[in-house]
C-alpha positions as CSV (number, residue, x, y, z in Angstrom):
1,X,60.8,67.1,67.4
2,X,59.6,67.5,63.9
3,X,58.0,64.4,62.5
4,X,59.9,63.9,59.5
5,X,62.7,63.1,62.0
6,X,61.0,60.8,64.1
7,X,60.1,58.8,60.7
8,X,63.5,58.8,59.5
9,X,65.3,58.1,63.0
10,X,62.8,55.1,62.9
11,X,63.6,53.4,59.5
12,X,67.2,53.9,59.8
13,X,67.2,51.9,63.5
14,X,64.6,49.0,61.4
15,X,67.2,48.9,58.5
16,X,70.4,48.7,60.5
17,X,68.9,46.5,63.1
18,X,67.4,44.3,59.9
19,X,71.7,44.0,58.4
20,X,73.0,43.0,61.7
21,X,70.1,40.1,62.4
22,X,70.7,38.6,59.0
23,X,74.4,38.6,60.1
24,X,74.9,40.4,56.4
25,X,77.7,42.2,57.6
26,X,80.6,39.3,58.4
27,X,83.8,39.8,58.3
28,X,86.3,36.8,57.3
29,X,89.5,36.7,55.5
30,X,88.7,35.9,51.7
31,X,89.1,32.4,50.3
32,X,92.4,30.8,50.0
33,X,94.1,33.4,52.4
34,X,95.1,32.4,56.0
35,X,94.1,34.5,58.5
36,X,97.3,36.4,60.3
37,X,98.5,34.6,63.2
38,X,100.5,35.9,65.7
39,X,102.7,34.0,68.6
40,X,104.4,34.8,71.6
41,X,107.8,33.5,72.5
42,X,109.6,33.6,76.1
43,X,112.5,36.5,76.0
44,X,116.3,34.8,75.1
45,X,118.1,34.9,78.9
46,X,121.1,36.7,78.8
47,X,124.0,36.7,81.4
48,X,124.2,40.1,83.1
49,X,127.8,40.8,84.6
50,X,128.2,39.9,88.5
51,X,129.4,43.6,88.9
52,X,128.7,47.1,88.3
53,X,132.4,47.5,86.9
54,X,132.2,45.2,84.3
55,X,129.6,47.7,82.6
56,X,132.4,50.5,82.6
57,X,134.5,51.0,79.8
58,X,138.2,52.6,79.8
59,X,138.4,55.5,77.5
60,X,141.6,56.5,78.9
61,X,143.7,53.5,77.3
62,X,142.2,54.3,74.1
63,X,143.4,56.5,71.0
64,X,141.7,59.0,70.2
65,X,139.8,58.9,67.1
66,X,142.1,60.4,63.9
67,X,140.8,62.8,61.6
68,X,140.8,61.1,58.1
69,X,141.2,64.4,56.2
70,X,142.4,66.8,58.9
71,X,142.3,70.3,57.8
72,X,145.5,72.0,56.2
73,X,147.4,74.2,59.0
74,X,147.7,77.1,58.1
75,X,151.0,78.7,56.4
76,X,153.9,79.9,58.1
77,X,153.9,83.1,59.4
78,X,157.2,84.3,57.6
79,X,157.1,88.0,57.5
80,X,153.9,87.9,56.2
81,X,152.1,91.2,57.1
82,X,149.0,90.5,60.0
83,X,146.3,92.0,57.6
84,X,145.5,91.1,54.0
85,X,146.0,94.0,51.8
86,X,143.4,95.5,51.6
87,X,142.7,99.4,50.5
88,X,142.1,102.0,53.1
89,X,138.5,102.7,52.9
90,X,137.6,99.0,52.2
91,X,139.7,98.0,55.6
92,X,138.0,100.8,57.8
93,X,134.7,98.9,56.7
94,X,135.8,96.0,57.6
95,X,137.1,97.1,61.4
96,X,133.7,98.7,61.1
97,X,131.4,95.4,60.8
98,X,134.1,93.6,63.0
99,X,133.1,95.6,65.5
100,X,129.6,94.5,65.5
101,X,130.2,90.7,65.2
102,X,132.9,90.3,67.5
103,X,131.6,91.0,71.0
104,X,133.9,91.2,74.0
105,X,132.5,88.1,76.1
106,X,130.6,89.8,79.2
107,X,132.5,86.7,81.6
108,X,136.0,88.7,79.8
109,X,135.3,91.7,81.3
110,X,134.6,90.8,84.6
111,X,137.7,88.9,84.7
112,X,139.7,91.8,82.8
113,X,140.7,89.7,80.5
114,X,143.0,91.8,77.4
115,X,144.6,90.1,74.6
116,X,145.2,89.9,70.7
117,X,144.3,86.8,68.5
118,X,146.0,86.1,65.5
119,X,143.5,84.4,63.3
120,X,144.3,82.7,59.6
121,X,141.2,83.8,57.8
122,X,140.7,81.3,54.6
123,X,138.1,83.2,52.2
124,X,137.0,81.7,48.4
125,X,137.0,83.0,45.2
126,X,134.2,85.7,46.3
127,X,135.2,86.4,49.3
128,X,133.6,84.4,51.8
129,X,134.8,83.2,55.2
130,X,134.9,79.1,54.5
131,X,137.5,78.9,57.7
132,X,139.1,80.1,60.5
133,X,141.9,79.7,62.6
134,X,143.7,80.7,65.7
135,X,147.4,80.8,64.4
136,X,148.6,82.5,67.6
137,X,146.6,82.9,70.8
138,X,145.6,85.5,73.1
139,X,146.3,83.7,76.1
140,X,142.6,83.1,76.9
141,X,139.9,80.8,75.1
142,X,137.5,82.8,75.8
143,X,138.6,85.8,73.6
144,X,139.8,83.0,71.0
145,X,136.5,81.9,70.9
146,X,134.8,85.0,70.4
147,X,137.3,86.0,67.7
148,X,136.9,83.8,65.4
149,X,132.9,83.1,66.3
150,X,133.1,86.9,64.6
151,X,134.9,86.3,61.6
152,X,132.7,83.8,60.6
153,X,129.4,86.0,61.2
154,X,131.3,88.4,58.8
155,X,129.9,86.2,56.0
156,X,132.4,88.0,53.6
157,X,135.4,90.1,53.8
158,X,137.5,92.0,50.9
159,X,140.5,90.9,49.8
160,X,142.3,87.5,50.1
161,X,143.0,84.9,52.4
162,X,145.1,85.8,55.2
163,X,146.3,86.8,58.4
164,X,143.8,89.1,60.7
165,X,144.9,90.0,63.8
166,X,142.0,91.3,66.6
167,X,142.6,93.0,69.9
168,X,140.4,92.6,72.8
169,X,141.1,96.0,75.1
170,X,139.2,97.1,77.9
171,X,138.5,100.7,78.0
């Protein structure tokens, strides 16, 4: 060990061990200022119910909650044609890119489950999908589900609000 180390190993143990003889280190609250004090009280006893069942609530008397804004259904369906217009290369591009966000649900196929889903698509001012919904069903939630779980992973669509109509067909 070099000996530079050894000298100043020694006067730093001789100065700290002089500061904590003299007591020069002490620590007390400054003058005028209570020290924090702290006390314990015993817990509040509270009467538990004699039974299990008193714990249980009802839900089946209750109402359900209402919606305070519910969303607008969506308009009849008076002879209104099932796809927006929409020109013929611009629709072809959009059967296109359906075809990639709506998957037929693997669970569907085993099943052999085929139906169409009428869907209200609501798009805004630029053309993106702000809401979706099942106007008339395919007969299975499933394929609802994945219907309109693909029109809104469209993102946009040409075109105005209206009604879509998608058919789930095995081949």
């Amino acid at each position: 060990m070099p000996r530079s180390l050894i000298i100043a190993l020694t006067l730093s143990l001789v100065l700290h061990g002089g500061v904590l003889m003299t007591g020069g280190l002490r620590f007390a609250p400054p003058a005028g200022e209570a020290a924090l004090r702290a006390t314990l009280r015993p817990p509040v006893e509270t009467s538990l119910p004699e039974t299990a069942d008193a714990l249980l609530k009802n839900t089946l008397d209750d109402e359900p909650e209402r919606l305070e804004n519910p969303p607008p259904p969506p308009p009849e369906k008076r002879g209104t044609p099932v796809t927006p217009s929409v020109a013929g290369r611009q629709m072809d591009a959009v059967r296109r890119k359906l075809s990639e966000y709506v998957f037929y649900p693997e669970q569907a196929k085993r099943l052999g489950l085929e139906g169409t889903v009428t869907l209200f698509v609501e798009l805004s001012g630029d053309g993106r999908v702000e809401d979706v919904r099942v106007v008339e069903s395919s007969g299975y939630p499933l394929l609802d589900h994945a219907a309109v779980k693909g029109f809104y992973a469209l993102g946009r669509l040409p075109g105005e609000s209206g009604y879509w109509e998608y058919r789930f067909q095995l081949e």
